[in-house]
C-alpha atoms as an extended CHARMM CRD file, in Angstrom:
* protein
*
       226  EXT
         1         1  UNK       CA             -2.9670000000      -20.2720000000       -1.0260000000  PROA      1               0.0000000000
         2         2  UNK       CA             -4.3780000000      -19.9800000000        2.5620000000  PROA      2               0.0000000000
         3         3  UNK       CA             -2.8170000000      -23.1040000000        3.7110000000  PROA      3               0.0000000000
         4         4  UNK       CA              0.4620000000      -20.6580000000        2.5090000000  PROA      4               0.0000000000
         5         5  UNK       CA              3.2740000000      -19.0930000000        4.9980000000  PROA      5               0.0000000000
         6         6  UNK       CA              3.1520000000      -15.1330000000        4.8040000000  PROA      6               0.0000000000
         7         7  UNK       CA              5.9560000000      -13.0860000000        5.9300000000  PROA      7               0.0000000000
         8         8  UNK       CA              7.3190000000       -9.5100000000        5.7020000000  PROA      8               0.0000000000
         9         9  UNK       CA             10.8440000000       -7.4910000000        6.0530000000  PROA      9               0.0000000000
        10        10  UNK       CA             11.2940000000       -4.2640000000        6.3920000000  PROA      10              0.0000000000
        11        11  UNK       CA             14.0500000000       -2.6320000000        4.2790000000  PROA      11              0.0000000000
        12        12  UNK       CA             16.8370000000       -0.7090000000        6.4150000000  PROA      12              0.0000000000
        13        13  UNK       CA             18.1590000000        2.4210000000        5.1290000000  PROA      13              0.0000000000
        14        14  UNK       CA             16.1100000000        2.0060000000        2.0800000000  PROA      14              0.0000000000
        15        15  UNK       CA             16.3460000000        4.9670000000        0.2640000000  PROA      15              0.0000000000
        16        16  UNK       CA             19.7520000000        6.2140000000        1.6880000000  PROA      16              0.0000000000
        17        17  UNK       CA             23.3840000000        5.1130000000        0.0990000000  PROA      17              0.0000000000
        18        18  UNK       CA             22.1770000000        4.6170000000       -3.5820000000  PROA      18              0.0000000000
        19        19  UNK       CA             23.9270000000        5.8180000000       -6.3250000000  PROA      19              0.0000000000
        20        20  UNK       CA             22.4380000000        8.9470000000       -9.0220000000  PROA      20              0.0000000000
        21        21  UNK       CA             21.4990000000        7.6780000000      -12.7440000000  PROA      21              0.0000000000
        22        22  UNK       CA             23.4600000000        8.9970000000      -15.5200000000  PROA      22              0.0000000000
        23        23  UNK       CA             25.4380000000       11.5700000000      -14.3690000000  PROA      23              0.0000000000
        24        24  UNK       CA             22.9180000000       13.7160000000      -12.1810000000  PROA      24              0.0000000000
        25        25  UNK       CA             24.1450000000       16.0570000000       -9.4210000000  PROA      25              0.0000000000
        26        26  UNK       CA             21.9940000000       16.9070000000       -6.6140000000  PROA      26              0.0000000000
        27        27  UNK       CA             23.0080000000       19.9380000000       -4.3580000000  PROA      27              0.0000000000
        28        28  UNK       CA             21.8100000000       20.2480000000       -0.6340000000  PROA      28              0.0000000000
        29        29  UNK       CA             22.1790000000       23.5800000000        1.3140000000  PROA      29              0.0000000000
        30        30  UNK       CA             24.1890000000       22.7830000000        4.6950000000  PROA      30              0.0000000000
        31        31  UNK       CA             22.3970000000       21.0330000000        6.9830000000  PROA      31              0.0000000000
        32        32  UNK       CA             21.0530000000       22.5800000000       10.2720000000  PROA      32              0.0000000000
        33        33  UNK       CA             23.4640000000       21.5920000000       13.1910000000  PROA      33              0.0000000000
        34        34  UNK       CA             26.7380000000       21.8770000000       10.8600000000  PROA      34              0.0000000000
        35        35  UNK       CA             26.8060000000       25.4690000000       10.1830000000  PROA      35              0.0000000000
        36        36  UNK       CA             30.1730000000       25.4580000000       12.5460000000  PROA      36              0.0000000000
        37        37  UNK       CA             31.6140000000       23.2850000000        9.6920000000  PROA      37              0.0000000000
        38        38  UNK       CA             30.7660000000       25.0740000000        7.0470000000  PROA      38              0.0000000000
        39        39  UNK       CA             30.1640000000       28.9770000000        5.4840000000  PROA      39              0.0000000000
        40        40  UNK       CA             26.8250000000       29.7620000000        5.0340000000  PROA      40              0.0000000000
        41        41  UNK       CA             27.6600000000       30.3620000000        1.1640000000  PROA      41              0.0000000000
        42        42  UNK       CA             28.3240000000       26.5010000000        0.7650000000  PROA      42              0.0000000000
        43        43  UNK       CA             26.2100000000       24.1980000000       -1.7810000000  PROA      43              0.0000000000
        44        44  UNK       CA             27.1210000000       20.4360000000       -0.3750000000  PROA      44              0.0000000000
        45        45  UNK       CA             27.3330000000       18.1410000000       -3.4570000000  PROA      45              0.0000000000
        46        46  UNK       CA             25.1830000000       14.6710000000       -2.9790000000  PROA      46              0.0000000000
        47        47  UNK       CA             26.9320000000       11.8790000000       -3.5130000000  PROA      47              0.0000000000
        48        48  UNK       CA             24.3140000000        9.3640000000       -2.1190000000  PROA      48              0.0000000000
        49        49  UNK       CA             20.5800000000        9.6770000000       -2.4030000000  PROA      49              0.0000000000
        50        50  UNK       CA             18.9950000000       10.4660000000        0.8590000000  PROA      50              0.0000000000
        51        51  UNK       CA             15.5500000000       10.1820000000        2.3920000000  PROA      51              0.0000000000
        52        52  UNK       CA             12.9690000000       13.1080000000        1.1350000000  PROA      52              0.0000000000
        53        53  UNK       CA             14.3980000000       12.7570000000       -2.8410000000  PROA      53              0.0000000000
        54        54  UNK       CA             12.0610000000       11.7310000000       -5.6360000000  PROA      54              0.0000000000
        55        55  UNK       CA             15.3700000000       10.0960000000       -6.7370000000  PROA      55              0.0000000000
        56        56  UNK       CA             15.9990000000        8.0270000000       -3.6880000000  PROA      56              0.0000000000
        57        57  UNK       CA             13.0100000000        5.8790000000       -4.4220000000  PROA      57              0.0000000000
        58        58  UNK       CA             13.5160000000        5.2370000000       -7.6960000000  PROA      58              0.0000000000
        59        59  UNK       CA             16.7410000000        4.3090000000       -6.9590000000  PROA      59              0.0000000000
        60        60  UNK       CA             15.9770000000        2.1280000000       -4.3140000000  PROA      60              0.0000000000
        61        61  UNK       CA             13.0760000000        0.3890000000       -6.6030000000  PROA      61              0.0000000000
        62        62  UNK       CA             16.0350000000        0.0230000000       -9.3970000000  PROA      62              0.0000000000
        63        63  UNK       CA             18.4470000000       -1.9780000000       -7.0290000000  PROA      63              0.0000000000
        64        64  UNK       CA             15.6620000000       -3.7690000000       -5.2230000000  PROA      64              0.0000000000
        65        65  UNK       CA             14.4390000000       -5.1580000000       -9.0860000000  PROA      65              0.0000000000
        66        66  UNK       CA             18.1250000000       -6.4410000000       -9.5530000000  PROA      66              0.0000000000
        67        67  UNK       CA             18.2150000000       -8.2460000000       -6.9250000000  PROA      67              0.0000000000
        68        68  UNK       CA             14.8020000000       -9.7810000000       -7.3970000000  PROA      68              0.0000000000
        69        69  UNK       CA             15.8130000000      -10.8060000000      -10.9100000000  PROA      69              0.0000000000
        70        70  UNK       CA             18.7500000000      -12.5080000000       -9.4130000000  PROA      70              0.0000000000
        71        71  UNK       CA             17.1590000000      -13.9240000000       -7.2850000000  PROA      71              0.0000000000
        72        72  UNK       CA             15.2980000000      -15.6340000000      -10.6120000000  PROA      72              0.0000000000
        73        73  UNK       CA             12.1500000000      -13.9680000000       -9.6250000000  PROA      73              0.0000000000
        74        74  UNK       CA             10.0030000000      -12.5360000000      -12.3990000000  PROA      74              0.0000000000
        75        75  UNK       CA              7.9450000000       -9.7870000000      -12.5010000000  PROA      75              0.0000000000
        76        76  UNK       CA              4.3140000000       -9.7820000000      -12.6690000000  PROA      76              0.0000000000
        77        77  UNK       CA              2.9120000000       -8.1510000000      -15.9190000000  PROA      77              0.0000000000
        78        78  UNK       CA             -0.2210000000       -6.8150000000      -14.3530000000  PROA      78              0.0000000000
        79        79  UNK       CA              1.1290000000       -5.6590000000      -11.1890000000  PROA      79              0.0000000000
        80        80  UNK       CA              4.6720000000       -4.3620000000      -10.9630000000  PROA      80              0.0000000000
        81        81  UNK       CA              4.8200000000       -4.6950000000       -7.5070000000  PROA      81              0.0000000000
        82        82  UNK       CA              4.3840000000       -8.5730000000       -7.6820000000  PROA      82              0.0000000000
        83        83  UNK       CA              7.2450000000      -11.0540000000       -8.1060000000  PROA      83              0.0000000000
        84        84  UNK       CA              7.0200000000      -14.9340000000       -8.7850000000  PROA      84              0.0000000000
        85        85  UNK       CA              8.7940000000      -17.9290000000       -9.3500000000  PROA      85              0.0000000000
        86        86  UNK       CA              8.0980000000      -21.6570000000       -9.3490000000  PROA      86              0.0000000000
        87        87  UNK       CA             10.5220000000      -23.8140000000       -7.6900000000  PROA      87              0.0000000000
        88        88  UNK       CA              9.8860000000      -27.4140000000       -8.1160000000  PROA      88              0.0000000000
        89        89  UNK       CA              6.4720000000      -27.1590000000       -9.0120000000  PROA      89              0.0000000000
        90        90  UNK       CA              5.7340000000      -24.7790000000       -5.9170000000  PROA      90              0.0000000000
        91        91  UNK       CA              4.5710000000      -21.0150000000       -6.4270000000  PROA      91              0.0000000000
        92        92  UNK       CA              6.1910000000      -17.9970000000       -4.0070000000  PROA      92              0.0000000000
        93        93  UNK       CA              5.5940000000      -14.6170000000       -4.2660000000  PROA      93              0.0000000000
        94        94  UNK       CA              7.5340000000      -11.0660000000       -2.9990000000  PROA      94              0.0000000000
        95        95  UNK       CA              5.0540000000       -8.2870000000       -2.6710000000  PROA      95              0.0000000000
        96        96  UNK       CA              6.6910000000       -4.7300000000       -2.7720000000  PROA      96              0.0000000000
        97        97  UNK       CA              5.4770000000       -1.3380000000       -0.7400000000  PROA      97              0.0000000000
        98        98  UNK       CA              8.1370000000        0.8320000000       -1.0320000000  PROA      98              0.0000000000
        99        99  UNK       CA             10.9070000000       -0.8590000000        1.8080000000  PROA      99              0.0000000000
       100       100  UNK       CA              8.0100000000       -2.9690000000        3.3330000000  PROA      100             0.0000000000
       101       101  UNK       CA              8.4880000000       -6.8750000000        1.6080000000  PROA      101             0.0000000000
       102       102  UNK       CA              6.0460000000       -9.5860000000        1.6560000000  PROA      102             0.0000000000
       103       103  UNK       CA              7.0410000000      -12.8060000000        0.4630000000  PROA      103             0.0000000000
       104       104  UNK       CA              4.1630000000      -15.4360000000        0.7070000000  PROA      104             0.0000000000
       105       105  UNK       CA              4.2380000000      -19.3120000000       -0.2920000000  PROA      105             0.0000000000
       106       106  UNK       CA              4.8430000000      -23.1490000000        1.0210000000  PROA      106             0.0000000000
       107       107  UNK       CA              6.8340000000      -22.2360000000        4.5950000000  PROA      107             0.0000000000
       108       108  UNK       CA             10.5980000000      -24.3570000000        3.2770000000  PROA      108             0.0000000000
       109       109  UNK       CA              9.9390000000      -21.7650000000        0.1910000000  PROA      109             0.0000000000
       110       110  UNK       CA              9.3860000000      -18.6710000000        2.1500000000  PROA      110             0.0000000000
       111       111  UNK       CA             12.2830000000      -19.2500000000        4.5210000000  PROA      111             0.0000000000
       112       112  UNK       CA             14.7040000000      -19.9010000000        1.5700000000  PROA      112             0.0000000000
       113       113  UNK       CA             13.1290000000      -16.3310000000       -0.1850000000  PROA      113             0.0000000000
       114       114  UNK       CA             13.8750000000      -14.1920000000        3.5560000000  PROA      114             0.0000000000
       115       115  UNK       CA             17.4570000000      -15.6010000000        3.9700000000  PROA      115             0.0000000000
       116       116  UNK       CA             18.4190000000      -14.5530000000       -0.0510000000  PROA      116             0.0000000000
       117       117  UNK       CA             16.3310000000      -11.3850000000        0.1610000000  PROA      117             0.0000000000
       118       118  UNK       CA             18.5490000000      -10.4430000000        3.8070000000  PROA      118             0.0000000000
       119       119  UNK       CA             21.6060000000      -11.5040000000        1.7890000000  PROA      119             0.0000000000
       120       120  UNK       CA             20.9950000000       -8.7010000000       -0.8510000000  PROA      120             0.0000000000
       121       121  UNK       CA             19.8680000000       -6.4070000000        1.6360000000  PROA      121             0.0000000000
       122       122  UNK       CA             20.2740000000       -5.4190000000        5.6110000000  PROA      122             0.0000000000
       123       123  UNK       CA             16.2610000000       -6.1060000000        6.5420000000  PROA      123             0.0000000000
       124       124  UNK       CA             13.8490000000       -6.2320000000        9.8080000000  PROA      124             0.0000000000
       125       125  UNK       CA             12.0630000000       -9.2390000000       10.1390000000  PROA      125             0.0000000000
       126       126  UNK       CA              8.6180000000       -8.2500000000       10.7170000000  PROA      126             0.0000000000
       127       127  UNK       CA              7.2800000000      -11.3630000000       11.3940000000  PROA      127             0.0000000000
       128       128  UNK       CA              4.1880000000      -12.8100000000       10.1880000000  PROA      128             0.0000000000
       129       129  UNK       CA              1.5580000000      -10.9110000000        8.2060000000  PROA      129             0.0000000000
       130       130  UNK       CA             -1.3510000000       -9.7720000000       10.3110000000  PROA      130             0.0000000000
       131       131  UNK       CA             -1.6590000000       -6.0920000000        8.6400000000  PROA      131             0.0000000000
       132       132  UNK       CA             -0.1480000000       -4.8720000000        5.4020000000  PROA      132             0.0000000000
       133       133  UNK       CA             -1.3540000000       -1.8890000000        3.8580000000  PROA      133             0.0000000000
       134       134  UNK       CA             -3.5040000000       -0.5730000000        5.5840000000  PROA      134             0.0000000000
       135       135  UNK       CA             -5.3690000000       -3.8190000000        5.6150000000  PROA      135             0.0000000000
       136       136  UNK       CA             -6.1680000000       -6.2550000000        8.8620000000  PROA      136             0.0000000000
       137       137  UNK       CA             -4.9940000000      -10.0620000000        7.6260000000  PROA      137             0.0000000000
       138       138  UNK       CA             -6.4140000000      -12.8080000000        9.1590000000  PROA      138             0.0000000000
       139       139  UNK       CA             -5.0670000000      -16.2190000000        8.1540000000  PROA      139             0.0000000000
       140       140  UNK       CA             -6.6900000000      -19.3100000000        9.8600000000  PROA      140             0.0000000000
       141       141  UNK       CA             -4.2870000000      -21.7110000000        7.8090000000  PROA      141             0.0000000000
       142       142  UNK       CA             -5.8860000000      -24.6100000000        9.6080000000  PROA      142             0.0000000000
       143       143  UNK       CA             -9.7710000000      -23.6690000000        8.3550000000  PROA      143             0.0000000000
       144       144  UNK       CA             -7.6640000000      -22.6280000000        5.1730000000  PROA      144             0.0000000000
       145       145  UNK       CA             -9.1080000000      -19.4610000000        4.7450000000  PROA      145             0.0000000000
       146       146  UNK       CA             -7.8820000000      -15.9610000000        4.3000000000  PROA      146             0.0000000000
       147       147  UNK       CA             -9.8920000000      -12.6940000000        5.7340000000  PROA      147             0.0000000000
       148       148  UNK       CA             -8.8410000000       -8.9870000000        4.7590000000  PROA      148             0.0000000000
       149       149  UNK       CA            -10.5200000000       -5.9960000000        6.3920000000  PROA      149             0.0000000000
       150       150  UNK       CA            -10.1360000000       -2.5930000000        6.9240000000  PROA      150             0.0000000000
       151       151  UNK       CA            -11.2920000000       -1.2880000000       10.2030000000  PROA      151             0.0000000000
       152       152  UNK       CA             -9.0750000000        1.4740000000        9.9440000000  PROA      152             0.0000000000
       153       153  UNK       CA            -10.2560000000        3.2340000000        6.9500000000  PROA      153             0.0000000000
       154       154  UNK       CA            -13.8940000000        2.5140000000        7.8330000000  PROA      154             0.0000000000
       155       155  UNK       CA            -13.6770000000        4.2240000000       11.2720000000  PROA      155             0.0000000000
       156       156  UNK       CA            -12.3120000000        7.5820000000        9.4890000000  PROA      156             0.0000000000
       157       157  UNK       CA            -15.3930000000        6.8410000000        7.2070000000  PROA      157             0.0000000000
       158       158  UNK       CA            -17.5980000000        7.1740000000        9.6630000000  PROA      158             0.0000000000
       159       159  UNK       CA            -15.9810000000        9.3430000000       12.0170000000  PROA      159             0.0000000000
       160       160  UNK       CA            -15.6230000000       12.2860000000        8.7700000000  PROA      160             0.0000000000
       161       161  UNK       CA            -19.2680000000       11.6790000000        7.8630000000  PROA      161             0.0000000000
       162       162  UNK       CA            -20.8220000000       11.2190000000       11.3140000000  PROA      162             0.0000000000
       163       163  UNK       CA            -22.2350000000        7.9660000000       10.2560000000  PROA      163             0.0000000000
       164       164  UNK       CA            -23.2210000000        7.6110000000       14.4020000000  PROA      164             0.0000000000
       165       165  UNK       CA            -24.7790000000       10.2650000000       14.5570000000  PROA      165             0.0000000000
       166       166  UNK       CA            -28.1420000000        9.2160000000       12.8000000000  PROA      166             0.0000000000
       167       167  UNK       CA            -28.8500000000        6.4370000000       15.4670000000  PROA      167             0.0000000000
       168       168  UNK       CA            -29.2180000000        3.4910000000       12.7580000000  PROA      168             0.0000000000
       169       169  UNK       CA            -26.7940000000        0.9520000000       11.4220000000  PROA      169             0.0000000000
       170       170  UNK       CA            -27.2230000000        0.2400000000        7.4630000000  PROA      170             0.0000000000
       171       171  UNK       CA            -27.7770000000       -3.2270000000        6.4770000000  PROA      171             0.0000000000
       172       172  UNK       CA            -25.7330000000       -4.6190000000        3.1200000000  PROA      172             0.0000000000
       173       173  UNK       CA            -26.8680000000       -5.1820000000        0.8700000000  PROA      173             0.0000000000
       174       174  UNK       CA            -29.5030000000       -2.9450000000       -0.2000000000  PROA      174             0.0000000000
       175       175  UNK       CA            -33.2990000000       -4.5530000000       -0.7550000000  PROA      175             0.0000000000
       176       176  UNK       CA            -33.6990000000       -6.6330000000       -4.3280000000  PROA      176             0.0000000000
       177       177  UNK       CA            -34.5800000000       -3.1910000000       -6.7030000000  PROA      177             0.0000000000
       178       178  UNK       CA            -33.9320000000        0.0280000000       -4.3070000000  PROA      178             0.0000000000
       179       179  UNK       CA            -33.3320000000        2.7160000000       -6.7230000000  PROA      179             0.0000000000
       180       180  UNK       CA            -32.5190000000        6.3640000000       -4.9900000000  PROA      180             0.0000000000
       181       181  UNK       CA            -33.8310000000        9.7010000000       -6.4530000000  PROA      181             0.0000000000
       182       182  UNK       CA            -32.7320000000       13.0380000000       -5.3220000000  PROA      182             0.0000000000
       183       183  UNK       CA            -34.7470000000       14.6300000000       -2.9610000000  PROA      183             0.0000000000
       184       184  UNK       CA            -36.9930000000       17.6340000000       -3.6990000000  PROA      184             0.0000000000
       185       185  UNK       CA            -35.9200000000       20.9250000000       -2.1390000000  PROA      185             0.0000000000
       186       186  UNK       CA            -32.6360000000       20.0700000000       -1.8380000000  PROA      186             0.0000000000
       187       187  UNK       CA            -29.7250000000       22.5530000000       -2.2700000000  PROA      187             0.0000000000
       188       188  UNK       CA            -25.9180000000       22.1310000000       -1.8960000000  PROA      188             0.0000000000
       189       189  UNK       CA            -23.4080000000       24.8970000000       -1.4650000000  PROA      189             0.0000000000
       190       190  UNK       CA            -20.2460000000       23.9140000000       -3.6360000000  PROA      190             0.0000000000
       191       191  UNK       CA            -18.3460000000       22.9520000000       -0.0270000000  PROA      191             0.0000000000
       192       192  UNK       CA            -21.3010000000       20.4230000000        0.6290000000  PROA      192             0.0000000000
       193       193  UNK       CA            -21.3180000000       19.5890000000       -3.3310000000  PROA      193             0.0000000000
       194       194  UNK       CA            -17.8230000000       18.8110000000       -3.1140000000  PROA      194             0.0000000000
       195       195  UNK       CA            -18.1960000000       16.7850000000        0.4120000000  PROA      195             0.0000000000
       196       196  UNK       CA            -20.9640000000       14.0970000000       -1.0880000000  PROA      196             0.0000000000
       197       197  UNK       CA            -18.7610000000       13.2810000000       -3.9430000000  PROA      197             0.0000000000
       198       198  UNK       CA            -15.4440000000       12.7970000000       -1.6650000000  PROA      198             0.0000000000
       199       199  UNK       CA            -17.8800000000       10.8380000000        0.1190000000  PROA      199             0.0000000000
       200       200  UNK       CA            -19.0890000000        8.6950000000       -2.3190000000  PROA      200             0.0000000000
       201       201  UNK       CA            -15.4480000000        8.2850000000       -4.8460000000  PROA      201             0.0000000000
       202       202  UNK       CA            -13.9710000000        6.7160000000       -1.0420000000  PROA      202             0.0000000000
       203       203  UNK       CA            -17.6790000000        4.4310000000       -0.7900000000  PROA      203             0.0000000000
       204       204  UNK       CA            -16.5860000000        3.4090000000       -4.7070000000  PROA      204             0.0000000000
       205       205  UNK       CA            -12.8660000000        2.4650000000       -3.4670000000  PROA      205             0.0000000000
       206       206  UNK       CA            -14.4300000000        0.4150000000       -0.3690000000  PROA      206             0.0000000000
       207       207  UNK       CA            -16.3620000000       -1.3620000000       -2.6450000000  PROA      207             0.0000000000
       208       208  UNK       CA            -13.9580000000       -2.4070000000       -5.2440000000  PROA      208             0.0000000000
       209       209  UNK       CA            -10.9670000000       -3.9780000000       -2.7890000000  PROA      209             0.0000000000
       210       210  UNK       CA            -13.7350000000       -4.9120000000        0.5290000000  PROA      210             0.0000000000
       211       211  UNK       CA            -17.1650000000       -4.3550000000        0.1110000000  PROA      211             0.0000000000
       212       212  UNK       CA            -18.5710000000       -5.9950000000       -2.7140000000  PROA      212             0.0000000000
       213       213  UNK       CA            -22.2670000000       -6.3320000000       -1.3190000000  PROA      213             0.0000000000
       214       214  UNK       CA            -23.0200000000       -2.5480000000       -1.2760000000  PROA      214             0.0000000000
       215       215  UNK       CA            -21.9030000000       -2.3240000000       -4.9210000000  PROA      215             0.0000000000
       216       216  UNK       CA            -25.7100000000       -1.5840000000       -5.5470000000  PROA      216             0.0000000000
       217       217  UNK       CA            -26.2340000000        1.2040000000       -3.1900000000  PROA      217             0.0000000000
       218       218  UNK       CA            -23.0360000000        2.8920000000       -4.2470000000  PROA      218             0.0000000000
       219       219  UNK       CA            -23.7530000000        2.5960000000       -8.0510000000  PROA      219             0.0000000000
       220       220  UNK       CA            -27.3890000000        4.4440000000       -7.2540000000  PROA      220             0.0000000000
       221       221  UNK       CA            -24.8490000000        7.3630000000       -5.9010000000  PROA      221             0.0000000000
       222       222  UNK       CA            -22.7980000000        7.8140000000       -8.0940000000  PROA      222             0.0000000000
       223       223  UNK       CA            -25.2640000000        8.1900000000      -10.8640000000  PROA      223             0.0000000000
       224       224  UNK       CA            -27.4910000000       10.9150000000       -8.9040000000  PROA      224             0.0000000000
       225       225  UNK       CA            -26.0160000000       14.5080000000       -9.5990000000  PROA      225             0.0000000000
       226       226  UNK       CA            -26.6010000000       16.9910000000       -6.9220000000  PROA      226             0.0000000000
C-alpha cells in the first residue's frame, strides 16, 4: 500500500439541492436580507435541503452511497466510511468525511476512480494527500513507507495542560515496570477532578490511533482514582 497513489476531492454544494425522504416538509422563517420580498408572517416551504439541516447530511450520505454502488464499489463491513473494489486483481479504496473523498490505490486505478466519482458529482480536486483528518500524511512512495502524525492535536495538548511549563521533555516509553501511585496529601476540587480525567480520556485517544509506546504510562492513569 505505500508504493499506492492517494488522492482527495472535495464535494461542491454537498449538502445543498437534495431531495427530503418520504414525504417530510421542512419550514424556514424568511431569510434575513429578503424581508422586502416577503411579510414577516411568512413560513417558506423547503424544497431542497440546505446547509445547517441534520437532514442535509443524511441526504447527501444517501446519494453519495448510490453512486458508490454504481460505481461497483462495496462497502466495508467494519467501517462504513470505507469503499472497495478489485479491478483486475488490483485493490482501490474511497474514504468518506462528510464531502471530503479520498480514493487511494495503483495511480491508472485512482485516476479512473476521480474521473467517475467527478462524473456523479461537481468536485474540487484537492490534490494529493498530505493531511486528512486532522492527521499530517507523509508518503515516501520511493522508501515505500507511510507516516501519520498529529502535530496539531498534540500542540493543543500541551498548550491546555502547560506541558512547557515544567522545564522537562518526557521520554516514551516509560522504564520496564514504572507503576504510579497517588500522591499523599493530595486534594482535587471537582473542576481539577474533572480536568485530569479530560486529560487523560484525550492521552487514551492519542494512544490508540498514534502513540502506541506510552500505552503503559497511560494505562497506570487511568486506573489511579483521584
Amino acid at each position: 500500500m505505500a508504493a499506492w497513489t492517494a488522492k482527495l476531492l472535495d464535494v461542491q454544494g454537498a449538502f445543498l439541492n437534495n431531495q427530503f425522504q418520504n414525504g417530510e416538509q421542512l419550514y424556514m422563517h424568511v431569510p434575513q436580507g429578503f424581508e422586502r420580498f416577503y411579510s414577516l408572517s411568512v413560513l417558506l416551504l423547503l424544497l431542497r435541503t440546505i446547509y445547517g439541516l441534520k437532514q442535509a447530511v443524511m441526504q447527501f450520505w444517501r446519494v453519495l452511497l448510490a453512486a458508490l454502488l454504481d460505481m461497483r464499489f462495496n462497502q466495508n463491513k467494519a467501517d462504513p466510511c470505507l469503499y472497495f473494489k478489485w479491478v483486475g486483481g488490483f485493490l482501490i479504496l474511497w474514504m468518506l468525511w462528510l464531502e471530503n473523498c479520498m480514493v487511494a490505490g495503483p495511480t491508472s486505478l485512482v485516476r479512473k476512480a476521480k474521473k467517475d466519482m467527478m462524473l456523479q458529482f461537481e468536485c474540487n480536486k484537492l490534490g494529493k494527500m498530505d493531511k486528512y483528518v486532522g492527521c499530517k500524511v507523509e508518503h515516501d512512495r520511493a522508501a515505500r513507507t507511510i507516516n501519520l502524525t498529529q502535530p496539531v492535536l498534540l500542540q493543543r495538548y500541551s498548550n491546555e495542560f502547560k506541558l512547557d511549563e515544567h522545564g522537562h521533555t518526557p521520554t516514551t516509553p516509560t522504564e520496564l515496570g514504572t507503576l504510579l501511585s497517588k500522591g499523599e496529601g493530595i486534594q482535587l476540587d471537582k473542576a481539577e477532578h474533572s480536568r485530569y480525567h479530560t486529560g487523560v480520556g484525550k492521552l487514551l485517544h492519542m494512544m490508540r490511533w498514534m502513540r502506541p509506546e506510552i500505552q503503559s504510562a497511560v494505562r497506570e492513569l487511568s486506573l489511579i482514582h483521584i
